[in-house]
C-alpha positions in Angstrom: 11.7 37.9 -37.1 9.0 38.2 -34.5 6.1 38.3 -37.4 7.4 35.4 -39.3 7.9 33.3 -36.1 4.0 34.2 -35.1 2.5 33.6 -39.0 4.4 29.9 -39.1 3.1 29.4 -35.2 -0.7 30.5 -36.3 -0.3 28.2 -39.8 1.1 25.2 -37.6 -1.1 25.1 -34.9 -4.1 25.3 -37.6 -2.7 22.1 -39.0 -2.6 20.6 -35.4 -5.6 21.1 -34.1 -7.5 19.3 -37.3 -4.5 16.5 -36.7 -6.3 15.9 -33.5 -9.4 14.7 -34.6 -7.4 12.1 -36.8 -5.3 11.2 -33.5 -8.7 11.0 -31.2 -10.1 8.4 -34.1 -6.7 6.6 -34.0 -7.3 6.4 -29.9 -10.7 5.1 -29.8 -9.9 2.3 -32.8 -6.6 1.3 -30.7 -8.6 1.1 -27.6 -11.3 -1.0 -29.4 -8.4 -3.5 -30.6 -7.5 -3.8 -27.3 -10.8 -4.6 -25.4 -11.5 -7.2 -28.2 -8.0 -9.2 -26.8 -6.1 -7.6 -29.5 -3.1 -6.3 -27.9 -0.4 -7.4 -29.9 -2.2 -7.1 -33.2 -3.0 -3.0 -32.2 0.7 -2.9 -31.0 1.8 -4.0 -34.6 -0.9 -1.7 -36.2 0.8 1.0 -34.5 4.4 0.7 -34.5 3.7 0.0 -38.6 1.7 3.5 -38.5 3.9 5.5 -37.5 7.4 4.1 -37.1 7.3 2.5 -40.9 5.0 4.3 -42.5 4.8 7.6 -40.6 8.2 8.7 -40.3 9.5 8.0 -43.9 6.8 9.8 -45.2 6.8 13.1 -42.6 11.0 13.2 -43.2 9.9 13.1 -47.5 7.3 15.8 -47.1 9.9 17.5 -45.1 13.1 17.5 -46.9 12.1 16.6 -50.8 8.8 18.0 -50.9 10.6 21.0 -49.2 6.8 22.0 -47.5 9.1 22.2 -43.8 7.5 21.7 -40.8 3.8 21.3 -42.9 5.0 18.1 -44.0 6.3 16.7 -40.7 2.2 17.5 -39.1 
């Protein structure tokens, strides 16, 4: 329903917006890396981060945790 739709929108976009504070921190540390002549060694940082570490654990929050979309943010 219309209600339901709104209440998961208003929870989800709560857990966003305190995400992005994380993400800004995660910006200004990569962009650090870099002007230090780090590129590949924030490249591998990252692509660990999220691709091997990131994604496993948003898809086990999601489906055996069973918290949804919460778990994915």
């Amino acid at each position: 329903t219309k209600a339901d739709a709104l209440t998961l929108a208003r929870r989800t976009l709560l857990l966003i917006g305190f995400m992005q504070l994380w993400d800004g921190y995660n910006i200004i540390n990569t962009g650090i890396v870099k002007a230090c002549g780090k590129q590949k060694r924030s490249a591998m940082i990252s692509f660990l981060g999220f691709y091997v570490f990131g994604i496993p654990v948003a898809a086990f929050l999601m489906f055996f945790v069973r918290i949804d979309i919460y778990g994915f943010w």
